[in-house]
C-alpha positions in Angstrom: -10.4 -122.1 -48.0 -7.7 -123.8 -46.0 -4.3 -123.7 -47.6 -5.0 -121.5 -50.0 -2.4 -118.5 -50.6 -4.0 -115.2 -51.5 -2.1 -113.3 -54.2 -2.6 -109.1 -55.0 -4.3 -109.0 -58.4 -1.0 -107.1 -60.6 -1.7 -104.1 -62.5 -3.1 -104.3 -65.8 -4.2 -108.3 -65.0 -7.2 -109.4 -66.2 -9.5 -111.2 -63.6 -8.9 -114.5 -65.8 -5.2 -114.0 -65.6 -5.6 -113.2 -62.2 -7.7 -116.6 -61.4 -5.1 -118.8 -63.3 -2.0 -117.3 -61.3 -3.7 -117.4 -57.9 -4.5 -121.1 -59.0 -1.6 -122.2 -60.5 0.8 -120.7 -57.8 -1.2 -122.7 -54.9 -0.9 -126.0 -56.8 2.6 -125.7 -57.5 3.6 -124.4 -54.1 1.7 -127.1 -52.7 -1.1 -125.3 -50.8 -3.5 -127.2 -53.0 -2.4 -130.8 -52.3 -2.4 -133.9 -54.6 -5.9 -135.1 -55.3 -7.7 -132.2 -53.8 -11.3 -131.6 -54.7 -11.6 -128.2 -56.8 -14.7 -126.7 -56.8 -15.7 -123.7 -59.6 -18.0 -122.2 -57.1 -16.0 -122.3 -54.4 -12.8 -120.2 -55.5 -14.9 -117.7 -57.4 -16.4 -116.9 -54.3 -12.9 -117.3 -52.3 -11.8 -114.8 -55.1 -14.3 -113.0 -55.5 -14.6 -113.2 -59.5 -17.4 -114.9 -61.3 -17.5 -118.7 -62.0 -16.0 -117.8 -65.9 -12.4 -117.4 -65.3 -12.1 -119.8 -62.2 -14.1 -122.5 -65.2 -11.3 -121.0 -67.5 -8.4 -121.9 -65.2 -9.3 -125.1 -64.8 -9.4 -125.9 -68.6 -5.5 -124.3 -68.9 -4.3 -125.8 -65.6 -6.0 -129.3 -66.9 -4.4 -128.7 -70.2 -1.3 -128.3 -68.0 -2.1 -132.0 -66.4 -2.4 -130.0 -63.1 -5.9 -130.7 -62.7 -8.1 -134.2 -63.8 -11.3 -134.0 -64.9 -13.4 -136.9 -64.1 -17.2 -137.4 -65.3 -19.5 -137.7 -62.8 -17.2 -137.3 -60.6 -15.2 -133.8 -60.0 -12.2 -131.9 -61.0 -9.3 -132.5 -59.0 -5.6 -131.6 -58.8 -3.9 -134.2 -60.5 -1.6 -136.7 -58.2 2.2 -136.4 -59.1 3.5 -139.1 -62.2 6.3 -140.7 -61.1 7.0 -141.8 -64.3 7.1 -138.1 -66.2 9.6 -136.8 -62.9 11.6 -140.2 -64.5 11.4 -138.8 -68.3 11.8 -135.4 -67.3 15.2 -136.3 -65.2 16.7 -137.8 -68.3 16.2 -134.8 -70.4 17.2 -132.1 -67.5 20.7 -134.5 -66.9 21.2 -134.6 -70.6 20.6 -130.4 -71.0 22.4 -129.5 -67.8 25.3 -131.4 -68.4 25.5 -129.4 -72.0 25.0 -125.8 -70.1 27.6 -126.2 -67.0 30.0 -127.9 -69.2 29.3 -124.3 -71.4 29.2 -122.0 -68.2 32.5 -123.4 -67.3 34.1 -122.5 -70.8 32.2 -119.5 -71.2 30.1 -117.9 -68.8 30.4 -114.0 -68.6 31.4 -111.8 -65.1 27.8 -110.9 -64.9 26.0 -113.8 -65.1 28.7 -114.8 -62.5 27.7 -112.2 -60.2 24.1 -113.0 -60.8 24.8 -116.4 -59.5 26.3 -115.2 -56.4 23.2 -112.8 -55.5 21.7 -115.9 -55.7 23.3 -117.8 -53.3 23.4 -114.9 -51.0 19.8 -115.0 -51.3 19.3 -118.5 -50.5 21.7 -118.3 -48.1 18.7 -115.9 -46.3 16.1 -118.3 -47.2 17.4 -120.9 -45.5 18.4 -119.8 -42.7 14.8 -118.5 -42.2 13.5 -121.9 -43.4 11.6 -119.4 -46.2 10.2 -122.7 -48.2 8.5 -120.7 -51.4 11.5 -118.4 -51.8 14.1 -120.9 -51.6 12.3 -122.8 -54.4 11.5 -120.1 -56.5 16.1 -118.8 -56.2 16.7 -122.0 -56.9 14.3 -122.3 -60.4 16.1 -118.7 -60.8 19.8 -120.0 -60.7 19.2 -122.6 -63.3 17.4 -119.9 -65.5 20.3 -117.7 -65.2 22.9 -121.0 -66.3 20.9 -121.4 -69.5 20.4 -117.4 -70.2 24.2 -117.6 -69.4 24.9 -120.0 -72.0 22.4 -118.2 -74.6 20.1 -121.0 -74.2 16.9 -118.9 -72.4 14.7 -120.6 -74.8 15.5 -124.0 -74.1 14.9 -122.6 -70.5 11.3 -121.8 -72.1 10.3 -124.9 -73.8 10.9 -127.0 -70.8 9.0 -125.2 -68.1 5.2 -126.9 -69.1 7.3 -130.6 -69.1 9.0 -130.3 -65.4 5.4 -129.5 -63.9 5.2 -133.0 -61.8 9.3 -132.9 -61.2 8.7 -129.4 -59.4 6.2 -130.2 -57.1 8.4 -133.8 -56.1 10.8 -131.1 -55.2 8.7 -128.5 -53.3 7.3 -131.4 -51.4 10.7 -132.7 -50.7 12.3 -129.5 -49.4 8.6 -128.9 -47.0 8.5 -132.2 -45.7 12.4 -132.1 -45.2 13.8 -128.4 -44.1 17.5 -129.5 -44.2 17.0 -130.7 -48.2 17.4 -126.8 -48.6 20.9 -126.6 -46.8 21.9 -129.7 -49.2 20.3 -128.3 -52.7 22.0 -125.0 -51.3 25.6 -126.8 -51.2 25.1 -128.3 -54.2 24.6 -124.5 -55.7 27.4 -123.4 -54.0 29.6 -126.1 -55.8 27.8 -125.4 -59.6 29.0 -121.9 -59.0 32.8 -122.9 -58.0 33.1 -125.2 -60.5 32.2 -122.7 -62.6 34.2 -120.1 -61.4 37.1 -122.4 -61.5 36.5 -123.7 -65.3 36.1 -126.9 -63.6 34.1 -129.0 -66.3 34.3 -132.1 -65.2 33.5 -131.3 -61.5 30.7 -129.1 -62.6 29.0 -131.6 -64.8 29.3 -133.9 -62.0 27.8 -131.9 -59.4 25.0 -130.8 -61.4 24.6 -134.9 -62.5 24.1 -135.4 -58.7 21.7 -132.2 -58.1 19.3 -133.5 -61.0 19.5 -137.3 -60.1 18.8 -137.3 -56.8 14.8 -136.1 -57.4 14.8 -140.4 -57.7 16.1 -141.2 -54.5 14.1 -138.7 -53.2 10.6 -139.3 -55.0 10.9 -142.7 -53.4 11.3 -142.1 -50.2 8.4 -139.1 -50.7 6.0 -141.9 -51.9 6.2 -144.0 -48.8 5.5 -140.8 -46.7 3.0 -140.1 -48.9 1.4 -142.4 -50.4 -1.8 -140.9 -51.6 -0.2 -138.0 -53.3 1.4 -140.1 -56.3 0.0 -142.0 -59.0 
């Protein structure tokens, strides 16, 4: 199939966990675009599994709200809410403000240094324009802040509720290249207001970094129209 990202099946994965990650992965990386047609017997034969786990990733990813099942109609991957990227905005500025304003009190030497690593690695990524590995550093620096702070599980409980907010962003930084060098700057100024115990220019920064998915979302939906609700 066209787009689609082949992954190596990990040890010890089952052929159901195997079918969900392949599946999940390509929808959030964008291979499977917004309002694409899924069809049960054409990834188990893409993936060479049976039709059981590819029918059981759909009911999780659906679950999810990354796939809509429509009678008499299909199963498709679901088009991006505008309105849960505005919900989930509020409550990433509210939490985020909490953890830099704690990383700058607080934050240990090695969580600093995992910061940097990083940084250096995005640095890499976008110089080589590496989309998926720029996006995945930069879901990893903001998991390190809230580890950081003691917070990993408030890390956790948000990941199934920014769904629709990461793909805005993935699609932002492919359609856009030079979005990375930006997000990247902003990452380099979280880390020296940190460094610095600079609350207030930390919790500024990071308002900026969060907020600007808006601006961005709306300039995304008049480049892309059919990709949004």
């Amino acid at each position: 199939m066209d787009g689609l990202v082949l992954l190596e099946k990990e040890n010890r994965e089952t052929v159901r966990e195997y079918a969900y990650r392949v599946l999940y992965q390509n929808i959030m990386r964008l291979h499977l675009l917004p309002g694409m047609a899924m069809s049960e017997q054409v990834f188990s034969t893409v993936l060479s599994v049976s039709r059981t786990p590819v029918r059981e990733a759909f009911i999780r990813l659906s679950q999810k709200g990354l796939l809509d099942v429509l009678p008499q109609r299909g199963t498709f991957v679901s088009k991006i809410d505008t309105e849960q990227i505005s919900e989930f905005r509020f409550l990433r500025v509210t939490l985020e403000k909490a953890i830099i304003a704690l990383a700058c009190e607080e934050f240990q030497d090695p969580w600093k240094e995992q910061l940097r690593q990083c940084l250096k690695e995005q640095e890499l990524f976008v110089g080589n324009e590496d989309v998926d590995r720029f996006f995945k550093s930069d879901n990893e620096m903001h998991r390190i802040l809230y580890e950081g702070c003691s917070k990993l599980h408030v890390w956790q409980i948000i990941q199934d509720s920014n769904l629709d907010y990461l793909r805005a962003r993935m699609l932002n930084i492919t359609a856009a290249r030079e979005q990375m060098h930006i997000l990247y700057s902003q990452h380099q100024a979280i880390l020296e207001a940190i460094l610095q115990h600079d609350t207030r220019r930390g919790v500024e920064v990071i308002t900026d970094h969060i907020n600007k998915v808006i601006g961005d979302v709306a300039t995304l939906k008049k480049q892309y129209p059919t990709y949004f609700k």
